[in-house]
N, C-alpha and C positions, 0 to 999 in steps of 0.2 A: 221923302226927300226933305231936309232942312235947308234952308234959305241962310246961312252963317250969319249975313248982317242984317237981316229982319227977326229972323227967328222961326219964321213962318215954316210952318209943318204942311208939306204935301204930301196926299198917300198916292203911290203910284199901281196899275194896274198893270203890271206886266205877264205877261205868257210863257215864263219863268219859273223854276224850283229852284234855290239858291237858298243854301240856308248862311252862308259867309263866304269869302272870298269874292268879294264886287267890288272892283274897279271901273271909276271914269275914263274914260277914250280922251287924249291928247286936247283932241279936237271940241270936246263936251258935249258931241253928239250921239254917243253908245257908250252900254259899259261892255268889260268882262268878267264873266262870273264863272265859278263853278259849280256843276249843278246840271239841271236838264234843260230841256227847251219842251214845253207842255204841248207845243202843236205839234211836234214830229209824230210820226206816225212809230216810231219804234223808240223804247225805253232805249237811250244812250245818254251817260254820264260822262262828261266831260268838261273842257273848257270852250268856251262858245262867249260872240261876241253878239250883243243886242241893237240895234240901231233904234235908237227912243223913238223915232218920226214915223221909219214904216212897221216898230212893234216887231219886225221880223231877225230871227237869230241865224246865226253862220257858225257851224262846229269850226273852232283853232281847232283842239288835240282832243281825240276822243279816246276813252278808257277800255280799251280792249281787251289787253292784256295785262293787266294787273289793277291798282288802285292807286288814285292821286288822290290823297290828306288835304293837298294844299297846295296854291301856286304862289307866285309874286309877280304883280305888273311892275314891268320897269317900261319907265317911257325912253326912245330915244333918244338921247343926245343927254341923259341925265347923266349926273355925277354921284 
């Protein structure tokens, strides 16, 4: 993670595979990513949301039936 107005580089530890597609949560408390969730006990690829504080992920839309490239977060109420 980059610090924008320090500079300052953190590496974060997450329990996570996401190789692109990571977005911040509104709120700056999670992201979502596309990718896996490393603690589930069964390989599913999908979109899933992270909450940084308890490290733990929640499937949005999981890839069953076909393949997703790519997503886009839009926040509510954006223009």
């Amino acid at each position: 993670m980059v610090n924008i107005q320090s500079g300052e580089r953190t590496k974060l530890d997450l329990p996570i595979t996401a190789r692109k597609g990571i977005y911040l949560s509104k709120d700056g408390k999670g992201i979502y990513y596309l990718g896996e969730d490393k603690n589930a006990k069964t390989d599913q690829r999908g979109i899933f949301y992270l909450d940084l504080k308890t490290k733990k992920s929640e499937p949005i839309f999981l890839q069953e039936d076909g393949f997703i490239n790519n997503f886009s977060y839009i926040r509510p109420g954006s223009k």
